[in-house]
LOROFI-442324 format. One record per residue (C-alpha): x, y, z; residue in three letters. Coordinates in steps of 0.5 Angstrom, whole numbers, padded with zeros to 4 digits, always signed. Layout:
% LOROFI-442324
XYZALA
...
//
This chain:
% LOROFI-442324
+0165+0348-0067UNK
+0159+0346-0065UNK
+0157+0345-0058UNK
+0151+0342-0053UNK
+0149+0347-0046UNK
+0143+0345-0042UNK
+0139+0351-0042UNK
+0133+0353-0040UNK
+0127+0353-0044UNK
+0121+0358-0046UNK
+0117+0354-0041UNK
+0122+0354-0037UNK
+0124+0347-0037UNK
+0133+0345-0038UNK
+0134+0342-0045UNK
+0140+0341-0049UNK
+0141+0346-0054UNK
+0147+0345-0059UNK
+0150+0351-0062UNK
+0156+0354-0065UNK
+0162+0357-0061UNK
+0170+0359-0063UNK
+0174+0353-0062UNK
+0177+0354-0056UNK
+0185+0355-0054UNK
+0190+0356-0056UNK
+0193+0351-0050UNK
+0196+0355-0045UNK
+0202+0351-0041UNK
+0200+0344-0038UNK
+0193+0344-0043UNK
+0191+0340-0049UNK
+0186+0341-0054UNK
+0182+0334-0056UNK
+0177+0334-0061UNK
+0172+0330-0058UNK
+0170+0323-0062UNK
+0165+0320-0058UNK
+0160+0322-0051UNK
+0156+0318-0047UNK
+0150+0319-0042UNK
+0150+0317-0035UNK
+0143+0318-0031UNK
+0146+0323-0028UNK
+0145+0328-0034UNK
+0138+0326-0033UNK
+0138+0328-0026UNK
+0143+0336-0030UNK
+0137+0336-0034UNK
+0131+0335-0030UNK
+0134+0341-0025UNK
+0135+0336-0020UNK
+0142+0335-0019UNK
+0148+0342-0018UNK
+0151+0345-0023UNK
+0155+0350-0025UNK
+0151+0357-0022UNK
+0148+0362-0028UNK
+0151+0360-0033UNK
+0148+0354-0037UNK
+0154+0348-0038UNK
+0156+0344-0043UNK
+0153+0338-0041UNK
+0156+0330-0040UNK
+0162+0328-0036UNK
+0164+0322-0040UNK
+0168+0323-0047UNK
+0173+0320-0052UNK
+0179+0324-0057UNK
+0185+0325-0059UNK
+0189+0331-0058UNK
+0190+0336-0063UNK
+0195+0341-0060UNK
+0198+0341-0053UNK
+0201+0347-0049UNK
+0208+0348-0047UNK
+0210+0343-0041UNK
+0206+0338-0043UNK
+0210+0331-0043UNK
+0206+0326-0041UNK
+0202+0326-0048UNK
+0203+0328-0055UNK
+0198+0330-0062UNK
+0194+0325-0065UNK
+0195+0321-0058UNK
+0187+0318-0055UNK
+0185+0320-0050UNK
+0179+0320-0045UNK
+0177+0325-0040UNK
+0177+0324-0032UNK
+0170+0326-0029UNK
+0174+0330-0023UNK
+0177+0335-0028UNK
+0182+0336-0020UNK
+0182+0330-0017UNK
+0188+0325-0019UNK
+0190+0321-0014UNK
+0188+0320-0006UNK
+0182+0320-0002UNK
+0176+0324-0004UNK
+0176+0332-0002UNK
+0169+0336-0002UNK
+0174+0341-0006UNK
+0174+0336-0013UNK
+0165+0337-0013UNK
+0167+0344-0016UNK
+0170+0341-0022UNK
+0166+0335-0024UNK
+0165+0335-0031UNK
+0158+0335-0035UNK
+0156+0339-0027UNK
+0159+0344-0024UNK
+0163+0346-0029UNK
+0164+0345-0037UNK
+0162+0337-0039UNK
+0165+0334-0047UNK
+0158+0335-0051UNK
+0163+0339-0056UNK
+0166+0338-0061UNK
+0173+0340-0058UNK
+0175+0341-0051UNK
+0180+0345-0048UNK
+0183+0342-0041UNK
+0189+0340-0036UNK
+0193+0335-0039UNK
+0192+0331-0031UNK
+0186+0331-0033UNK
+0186+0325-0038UNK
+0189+0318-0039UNK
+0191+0315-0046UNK
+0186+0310-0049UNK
+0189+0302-0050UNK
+0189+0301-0057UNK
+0184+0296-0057UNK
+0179+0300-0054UNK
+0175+0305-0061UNK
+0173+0312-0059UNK
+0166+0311-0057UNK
+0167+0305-0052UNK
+0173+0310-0049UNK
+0167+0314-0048UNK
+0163+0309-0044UNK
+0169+0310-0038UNK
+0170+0316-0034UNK
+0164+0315-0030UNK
+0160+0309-0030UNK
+0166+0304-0031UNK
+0171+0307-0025UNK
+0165+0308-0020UNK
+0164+0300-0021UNK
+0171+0300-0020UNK
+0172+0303-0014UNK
+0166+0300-0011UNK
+0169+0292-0013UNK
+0176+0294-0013UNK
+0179+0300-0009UNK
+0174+0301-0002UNK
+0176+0296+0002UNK
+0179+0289+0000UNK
+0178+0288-0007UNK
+0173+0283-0010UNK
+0176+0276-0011UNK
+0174+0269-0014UNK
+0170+0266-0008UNK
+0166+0273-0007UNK
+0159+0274-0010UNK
+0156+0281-0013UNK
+0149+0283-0013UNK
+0148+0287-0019UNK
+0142+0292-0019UNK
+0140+0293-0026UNK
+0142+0292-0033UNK
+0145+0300-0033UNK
+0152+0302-0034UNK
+0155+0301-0028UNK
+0152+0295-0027UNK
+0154+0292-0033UNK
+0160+0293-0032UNK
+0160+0291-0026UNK
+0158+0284-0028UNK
+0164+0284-0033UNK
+0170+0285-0028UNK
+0166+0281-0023UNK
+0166+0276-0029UNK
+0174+0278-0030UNK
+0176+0275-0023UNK
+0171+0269-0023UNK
+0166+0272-0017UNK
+0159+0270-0018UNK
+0154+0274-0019UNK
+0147+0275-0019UNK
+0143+0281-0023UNK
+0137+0284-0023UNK
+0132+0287-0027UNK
+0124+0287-0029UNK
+0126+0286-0037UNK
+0127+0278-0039UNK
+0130+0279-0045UNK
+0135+0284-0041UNK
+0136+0278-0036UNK
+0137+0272-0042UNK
+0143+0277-0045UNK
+0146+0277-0037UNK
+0146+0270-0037UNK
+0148+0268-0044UNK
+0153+0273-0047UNK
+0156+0276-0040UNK
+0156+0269-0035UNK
+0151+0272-0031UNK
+0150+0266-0025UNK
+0144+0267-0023UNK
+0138+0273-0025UNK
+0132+0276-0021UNK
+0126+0279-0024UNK
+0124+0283-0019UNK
+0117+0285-0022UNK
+0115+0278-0022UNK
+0119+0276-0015UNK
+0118+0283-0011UNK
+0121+0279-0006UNK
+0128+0279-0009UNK
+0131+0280-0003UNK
+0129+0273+0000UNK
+0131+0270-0008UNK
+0138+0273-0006UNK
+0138+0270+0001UNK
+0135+0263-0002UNK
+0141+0263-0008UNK
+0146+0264-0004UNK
+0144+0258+0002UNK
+0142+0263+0007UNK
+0148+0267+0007UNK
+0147+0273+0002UNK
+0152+0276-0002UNK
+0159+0280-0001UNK
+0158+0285-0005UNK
+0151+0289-0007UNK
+0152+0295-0013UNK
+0146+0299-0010UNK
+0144+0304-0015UNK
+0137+0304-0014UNK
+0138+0309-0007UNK
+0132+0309-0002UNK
+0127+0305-0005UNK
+0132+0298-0006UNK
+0137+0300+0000UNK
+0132+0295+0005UNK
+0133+0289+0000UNK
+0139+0291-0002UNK
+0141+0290+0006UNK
+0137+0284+0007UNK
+0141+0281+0001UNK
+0148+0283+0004UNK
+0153+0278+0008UNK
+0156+0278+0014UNK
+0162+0283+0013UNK
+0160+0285+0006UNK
+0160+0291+0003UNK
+0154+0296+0000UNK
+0157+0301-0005UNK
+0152+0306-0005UNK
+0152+0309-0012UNK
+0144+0311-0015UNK
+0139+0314-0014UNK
+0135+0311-0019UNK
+0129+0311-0014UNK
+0129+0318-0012UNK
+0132+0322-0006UNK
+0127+0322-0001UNK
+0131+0319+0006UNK
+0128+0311+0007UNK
+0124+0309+0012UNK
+0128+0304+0015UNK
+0132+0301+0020UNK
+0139+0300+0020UNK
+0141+0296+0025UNK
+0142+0291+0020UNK
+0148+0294+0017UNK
+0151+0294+0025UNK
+0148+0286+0026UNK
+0153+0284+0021UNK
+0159+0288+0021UNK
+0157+0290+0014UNK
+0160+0296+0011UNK
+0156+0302+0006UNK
+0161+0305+0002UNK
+0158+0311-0001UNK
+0162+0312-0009UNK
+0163+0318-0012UNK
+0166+0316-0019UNK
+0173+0316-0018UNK
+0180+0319-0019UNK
+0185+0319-0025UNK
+0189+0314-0021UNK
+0184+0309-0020UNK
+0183+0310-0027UNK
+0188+0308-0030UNK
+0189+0302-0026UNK
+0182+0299-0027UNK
+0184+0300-0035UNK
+0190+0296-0033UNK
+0185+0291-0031UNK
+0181+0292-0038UNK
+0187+0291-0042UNK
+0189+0285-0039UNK
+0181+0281-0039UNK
+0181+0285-0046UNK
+0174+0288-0042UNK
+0170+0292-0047UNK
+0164+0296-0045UNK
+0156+0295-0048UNK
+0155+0299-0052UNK
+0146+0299-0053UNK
+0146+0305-0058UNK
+0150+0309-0062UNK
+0147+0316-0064UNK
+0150+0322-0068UNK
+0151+0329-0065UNK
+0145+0332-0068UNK
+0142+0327-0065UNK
+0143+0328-0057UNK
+0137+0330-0055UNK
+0134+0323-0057UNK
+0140+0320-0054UNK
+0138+0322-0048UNK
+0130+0320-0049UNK
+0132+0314-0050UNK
+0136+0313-0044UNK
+0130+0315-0040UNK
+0127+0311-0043UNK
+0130+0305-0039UNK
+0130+0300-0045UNK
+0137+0301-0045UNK
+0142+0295-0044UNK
+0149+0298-0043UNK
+0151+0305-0045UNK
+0148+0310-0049UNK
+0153+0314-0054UNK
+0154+0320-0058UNK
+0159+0320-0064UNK
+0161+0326-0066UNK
+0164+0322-0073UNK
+0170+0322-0076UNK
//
């Protein structure tokens, strides 16, 4: 088979390297062997090849956390799925249900171990959920991360987003945008941001954005927010800008509300802020890691009732990876990025 590992470079930069490798297994008791239809990117695989995020030690790790198969053999003890079922990996190899765990950082795909850029994966059965048959592969592909991390911040931190709340939606990236379409889901308002005009008439005109900032144009987006909403601010904000946006992403949150914090788009240096705010209107900030399997498999409940169906921007073979991510660091991207693997 071939496969991907984030390897460093006569220069000594990280890149991803595809090479051949034996076809893991057999599966031993309670693990399943997928072979690996669709992946796709998120910005942390950005940050993996950059060096700036953890990984898995000395080794060089196959990259990704996100991915989509069908099981082609399963070990003894293995009930719950059967061969030819289609299946997407969890981000969290170990964490299935309950409150997070410094523990579960020691298996986050794509990471600190193995990630799915190959063509097969050898896994526990826990670690996996079965696809609703409206989803293809490669929208399956577009889940583990970015989906669950939007899920969890609307819908599992605290009381869940209903219809008379309102979200604000950083960005046209994978979490936001599905953030956008499950906050839709249940009739919430929301407002998106983004420097891209055309990146905006899309939000409005295919996914019922109410209203979108071009916070290029209006630097002050937080007072554009304030001004929307008739001075009240928002319940929600999907804040994934990091140290640069959490200032407005503060003066745009309402009394009570809610700042899922997930990005670091922006960097890692610590902001430069006051956060009294935070205190002056009771407001929560709730840092998201992902999520389990069991939220998982709830949030694809949720998709299979409003037949929500991820955006994908741009679909790109396995040879193709590097440009994948090339073209998610580019920023053009309207949704998720994608890797088939082919039939």
């Amino acid at each position: 088979m071939n496969r991907y590992r984030i390897e460093k470079q006569d220069d000594g930069e990280l890149a991803p390297v595809m090479k051949s490798a034996e076809i893991p297994g057999p599966p031993a008791a309670g693990e399943v062997l997928v072979k690996m239809r669709a992946c796709s990117l998120n910005y942390r695989d950005l940050l993996m090849k950059s060096g700036k995020s953890a990984s898995g030690g000395d080794d060089p790790v196959v990259p990704l956390s996100d991915g989509a198969g069908e099981i082609e053999a399963i070990g003894s003890g293995v009930t719950e799925f059967s061969v030819g079922d289609r299946v997407a990996l969890t981000f969290f190899v170990e964490w299935q249900d309950g409150p997070f765990a410094m523990k579960y950082h020691k298996a986050a795909r794509g990471g600190s171990c193995d990630g799915v850029l190959a063509e097969y994966v050898l896994a526990p059965a826990y670690s996996m959920v079965k696809l609703p048959d409206y989803l293809s592969f490669a929208e399956g592909a577009c889940l583990p991360c970015a989906a669950v991390t939007a899920w969890q911040g609307l819908f599992e931190r605290g009381a869940p987003l209903s219809a008379d709340q309102s979200v604000l939606c950083l960005g046209t990236g994978g979490v936001s945008i599905f953030a956008l379409q499950m906050a839709k889901a249940v009739g919430a308002k929301v407002i998106v941001t983004s420097s891209s005009e055309e990146k905006l008439q899309r939000a409005r005109d295919e996914f019922a954005a109410d209203e979108t900032i071009n916070y290029r144009e209006n630097e002050d987006w937080d007072k554009a927010v304030f001004s929307l909403t008739e001075k009240r601010g928002v319940d929600h904000v999907i804040e994934v800008g990091g140290p640069g946006t959490l200032e407005k992403s503060m003066n745009s949150i309402a009394a009570g509300g809610r700042i899922s914090m997930i990005g670091v788009l922006t960097g890692f240096e610590a902001p430069d802020i006051s956060l009294f705010p935070l205190v002056a209107r009771a407001v929560d900030l709730c840092g998201i890691y992902v999520g389990n399997r069991a939220m998982f498999e709830r949030m694809l409940a949720f998709f299979s009732e409003h037949q929500i169906r991820p955006v994908i921007d741009r679909t790109f073979t396995l040879e193709e990876a590097t440009e994948a991510y090339a073209h998610l660091e580019s920023g053009a991207h309207f949704g998720k990025v994608v890797i088939e693997m082919g039939a």
